[in-house]
N, C-alpha and C positions, 0 to 999 in steps of 0.2 A: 356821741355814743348812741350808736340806734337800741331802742327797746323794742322789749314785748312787753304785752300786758296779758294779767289777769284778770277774766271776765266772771262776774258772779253769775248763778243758772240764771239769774233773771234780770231782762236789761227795760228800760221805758219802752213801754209798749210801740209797736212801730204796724200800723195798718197799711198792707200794700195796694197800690192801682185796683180801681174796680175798672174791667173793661165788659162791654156788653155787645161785640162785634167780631164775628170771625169770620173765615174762609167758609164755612158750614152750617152757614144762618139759614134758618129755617125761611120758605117763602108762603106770604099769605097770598092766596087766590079765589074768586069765586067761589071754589068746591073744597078750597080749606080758608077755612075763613080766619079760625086762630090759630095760634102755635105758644112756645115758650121759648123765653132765653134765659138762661141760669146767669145768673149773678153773681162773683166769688168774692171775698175777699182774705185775707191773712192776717191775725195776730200774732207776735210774739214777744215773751218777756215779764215781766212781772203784774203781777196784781198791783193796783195803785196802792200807795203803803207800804207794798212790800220793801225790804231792803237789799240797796244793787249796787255795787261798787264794781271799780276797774282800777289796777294797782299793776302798774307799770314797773318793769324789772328789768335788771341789764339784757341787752343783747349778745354781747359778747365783751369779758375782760380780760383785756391782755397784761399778764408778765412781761411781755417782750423778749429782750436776749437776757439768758441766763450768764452767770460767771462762775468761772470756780473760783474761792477763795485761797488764798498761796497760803493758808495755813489753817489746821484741822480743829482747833480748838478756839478757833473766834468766830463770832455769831455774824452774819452777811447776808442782811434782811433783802429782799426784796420785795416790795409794799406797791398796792396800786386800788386806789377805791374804787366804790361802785355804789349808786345809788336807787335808792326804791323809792317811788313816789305813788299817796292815793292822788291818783289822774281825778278818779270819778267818788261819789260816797252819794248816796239817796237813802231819805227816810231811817238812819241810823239813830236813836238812841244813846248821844256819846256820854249818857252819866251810865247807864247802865250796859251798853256794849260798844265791841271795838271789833274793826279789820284783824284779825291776826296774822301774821306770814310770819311762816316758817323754811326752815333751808337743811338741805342734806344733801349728800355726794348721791351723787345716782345709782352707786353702788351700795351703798351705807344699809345698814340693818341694824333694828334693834337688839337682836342676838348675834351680830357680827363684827367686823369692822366698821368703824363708825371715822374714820378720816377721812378728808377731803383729797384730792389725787389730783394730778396731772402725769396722765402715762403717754408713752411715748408710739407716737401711730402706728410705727412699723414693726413693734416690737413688743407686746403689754404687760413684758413680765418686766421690767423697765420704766420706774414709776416715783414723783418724790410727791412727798404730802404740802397743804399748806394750810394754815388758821384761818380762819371767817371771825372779823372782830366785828363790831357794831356800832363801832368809833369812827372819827376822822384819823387819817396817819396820825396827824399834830397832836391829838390827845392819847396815842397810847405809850404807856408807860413800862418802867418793868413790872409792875404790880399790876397792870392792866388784864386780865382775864380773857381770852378767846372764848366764843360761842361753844365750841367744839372739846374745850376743860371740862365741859361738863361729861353726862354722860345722854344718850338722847334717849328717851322711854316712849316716846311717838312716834308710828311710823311717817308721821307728817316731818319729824326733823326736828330742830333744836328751835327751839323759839329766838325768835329774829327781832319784833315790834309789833306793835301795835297802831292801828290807826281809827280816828273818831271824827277825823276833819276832812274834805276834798281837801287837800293840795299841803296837808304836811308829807315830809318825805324823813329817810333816812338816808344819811352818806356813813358808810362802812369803812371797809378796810381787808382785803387780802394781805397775806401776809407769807412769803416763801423766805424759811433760811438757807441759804445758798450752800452753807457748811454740808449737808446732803451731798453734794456733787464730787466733792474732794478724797473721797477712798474711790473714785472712779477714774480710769484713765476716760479722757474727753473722748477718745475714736469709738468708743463702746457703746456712748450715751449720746451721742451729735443727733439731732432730729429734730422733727417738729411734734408737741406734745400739747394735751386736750386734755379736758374733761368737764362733767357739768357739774352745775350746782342744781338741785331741785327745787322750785321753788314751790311754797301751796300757803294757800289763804284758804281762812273760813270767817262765820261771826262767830262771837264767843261773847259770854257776858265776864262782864269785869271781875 
């Protein structure tokens, strides 16, 4: 599964090439006897101390092919995880702070709809919703609770995890019930269908 990652504003400092040579170098001669050459160099990145992490997130997860269920009142999961991992963590305080990430539909608002979506490319009034768990498939349950039961009060999204270590991760769980599909004749709804999930990190203290 290819990722992307999230980069904090500040990464180890990185100094670029000093060069002291160009096409446009001054000449010393008899009747100029000195001159100057500018020296450059580049920093970027954090203060030593500071704290920088990189937290790596899906690329892209697929549902794959959808089904309709041959009957309207059974439940016709279709489940597929996805993993977040802190890649990077520097200089963190893990008794007193953590990585946070947090996740939300890209359309999602705190005064609006707050469901996760897969709409349909060629069409976007043509749309079924699906769960963000924080689980493995294997551990959810009927009692099991979705990220998205709640309600989200941050524009940053529903809180997802926490991270205090380089290289702990979480493995999740989307979750589409296929029941959605079944008041639809299939010619109406055939397509291929998207959406993101947003993803944001900050520190936070515990």
């Amino acid at each position: 599964m290819n990722k992307k990652m999230i980069l904090s504003a500040g990464l180890a400092a990185v100094i670029a090439a000093v060069s002291t040579a160009s096409a446009s170098a001054a000449q010393l001669t008899e009747s100029n006897r000195s001159g100057q050459t500018e020296v450059t160099a580049r920093i970027e990145g954090a203060d030593p101390g500071e704290v920088s992490y990189i937290i790596e997130i899906p690329d892209v997860v697929d549902f794959g092919m959808l089904t309709r269920p041959d009957v309207d009142d059974e439940d016709s999961y279709k489940n597929v995880e996805y993993t977040v991992e802190a890649a990077e963590i520097n200089n963190l305080d893990p008794n007193n702070q953590q990585i946070s990430v947090y996740v939300r539909d890209q359309n999602a608002t705190v005064d609006g709809d707050q469901h996760f979506y897969i709409t349909n490319k060629a069409d976007s009034s043509k749309k079924f919703f699906y769960n963000v768990f924080d689980c493995e498939e294997g551990s959810i349950t009927n009692s099991t609770d979705n990220i998205d039961s709640n309600t989200m009060t941050s524009a940053a999204g529903y809180y997802l995890t926490g991270f205090t270590a380089e290289g702990e991760s979480l493995t999740g769980t989307l979750r589409l019930n296929q029941v959605q599909l079944y008041p639809h004749d299939l010619k109406d709804i055939v397509g291929d269908y998207s959406g993101y999930m947003v993803f944001y990190s900050m520190i936070e203290d515990k």
